[in-house]
C-alpha positions in Angstrom: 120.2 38.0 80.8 119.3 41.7 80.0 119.9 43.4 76.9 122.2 46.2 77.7 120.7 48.2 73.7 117.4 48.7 75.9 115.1 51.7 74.8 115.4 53.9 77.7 116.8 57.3 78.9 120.3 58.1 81.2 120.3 60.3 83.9 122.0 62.6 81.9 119.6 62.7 79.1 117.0 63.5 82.0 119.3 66.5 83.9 120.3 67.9 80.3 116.4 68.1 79.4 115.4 69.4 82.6 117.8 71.8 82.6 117.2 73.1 79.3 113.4 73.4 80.6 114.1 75.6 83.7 116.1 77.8 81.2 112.9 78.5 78.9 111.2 78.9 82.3 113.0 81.5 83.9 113.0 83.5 80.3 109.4 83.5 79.5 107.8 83.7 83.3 109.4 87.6 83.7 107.2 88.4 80.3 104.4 86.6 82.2 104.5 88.7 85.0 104.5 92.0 83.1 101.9 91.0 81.2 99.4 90.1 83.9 100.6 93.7 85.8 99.3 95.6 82.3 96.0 93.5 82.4 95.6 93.9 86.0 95.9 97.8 85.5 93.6 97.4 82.5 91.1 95.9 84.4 91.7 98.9 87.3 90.8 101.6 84.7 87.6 99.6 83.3 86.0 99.0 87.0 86.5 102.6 87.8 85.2 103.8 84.6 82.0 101.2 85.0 82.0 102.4 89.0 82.0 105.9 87.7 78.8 105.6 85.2 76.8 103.4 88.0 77.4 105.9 90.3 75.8 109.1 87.9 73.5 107.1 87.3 72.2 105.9 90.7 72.2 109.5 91.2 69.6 110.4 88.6 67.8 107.4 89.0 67.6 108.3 93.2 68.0 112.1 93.2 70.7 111.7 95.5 74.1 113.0 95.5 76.8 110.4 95.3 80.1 111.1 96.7 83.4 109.2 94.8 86.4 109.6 97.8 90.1 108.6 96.4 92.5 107.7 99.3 96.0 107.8 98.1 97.2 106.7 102.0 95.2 103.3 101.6 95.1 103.2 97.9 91.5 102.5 97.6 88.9 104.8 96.2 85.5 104.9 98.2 81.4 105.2 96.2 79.5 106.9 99.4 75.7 107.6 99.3 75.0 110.7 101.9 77.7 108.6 104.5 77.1 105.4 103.5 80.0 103.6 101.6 78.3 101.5 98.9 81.8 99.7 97.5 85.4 100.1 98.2 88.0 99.5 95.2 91.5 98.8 95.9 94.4 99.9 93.8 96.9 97.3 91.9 100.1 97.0 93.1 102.2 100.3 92.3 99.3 102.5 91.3 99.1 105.3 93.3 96.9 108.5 92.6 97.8 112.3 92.8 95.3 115.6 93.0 95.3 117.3 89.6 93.0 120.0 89.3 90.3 118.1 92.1 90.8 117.0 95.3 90.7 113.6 96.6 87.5 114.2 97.8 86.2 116.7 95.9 84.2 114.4 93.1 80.5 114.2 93.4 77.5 113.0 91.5 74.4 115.6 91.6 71.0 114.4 91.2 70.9 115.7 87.5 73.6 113.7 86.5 76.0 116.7 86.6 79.5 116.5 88.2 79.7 119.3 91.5 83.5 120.3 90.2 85.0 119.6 86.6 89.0 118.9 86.2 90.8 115.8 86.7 93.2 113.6 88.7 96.6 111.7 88.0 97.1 108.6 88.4 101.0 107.0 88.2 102.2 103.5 87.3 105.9 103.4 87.9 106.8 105.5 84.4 103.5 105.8 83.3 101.0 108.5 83.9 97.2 108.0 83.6 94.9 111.0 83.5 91.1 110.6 84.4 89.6 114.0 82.9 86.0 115.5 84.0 84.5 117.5 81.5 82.9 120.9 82.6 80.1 120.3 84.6 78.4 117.7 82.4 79.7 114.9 84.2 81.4 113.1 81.0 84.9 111.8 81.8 87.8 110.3 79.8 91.1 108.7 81.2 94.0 108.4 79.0 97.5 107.5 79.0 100.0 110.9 79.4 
């Protein structure tokens, strides 16, 4: 004969815990997701900066102008060597860029290091606003958060 006091848990026990664990669930995965959105765009803003240094200095080290192409249309931005394209970067998801004081096209690397046009572009994350900033001439640059 069985014992009916057996250790053991009802299907109720079981829905009522599993029920309780989809509730934490769908509470903490909508704070996942923004979270990995923010590091994704943190990640955008480092590879552009470190694309942005490689590609001055490839153009001291070569003597060669390098040509940095942003395509709002594709979302991408383009490293070109003469009219070679070295890398393509894509944009995260709801990034998009806009002309500030330079054109799209307008950024390039001269052999010295220099830029060929200082001022700046805008880049927007649904609210936010990101501004990457060249410096006159001397090819430094900056991006910050408007």
């Amino acid at each position: 004969m069985r014992n009916l006091n057996e250790a053991g848990y009802t299907l109720i026990e079981m829905l009522l815990v599993l029920m309780l664990l989809g509730t934490v669930l769908l509470i903490a995965f909508p704070v996942f997701g923004k979270s990995t959105e923010a590091k994704s765009l943190e990640y955008f803003f480092e590879q552009l900066e470190m694309d942005l240094y490689e590609s001055q200095m490839t153009a001291m080290s070569e003597g060669i102008t390098v040509h940095v192409i942003f395509s709002p249309e594709n979302g991408t931005y383009r490293i070109r060597h003469g009219v070679r394209t070295v890398k393509t970067r894509y944009f995260p998801g709801g990034l998009s860029v806009a002309a500030g004081t330079l054109d799209y096209n307008e950024l390039r690397y001269m052999p010295g290091g220099t830029v060929s046009k200082s001022g700046s572009l805008i880049f927007n994350h649904r609210k936010d606003s990101y501004l990457l900033m060249f410096q006159f001439v001397r090819g430094r640059f900056y991006i910050e958060k408007l």
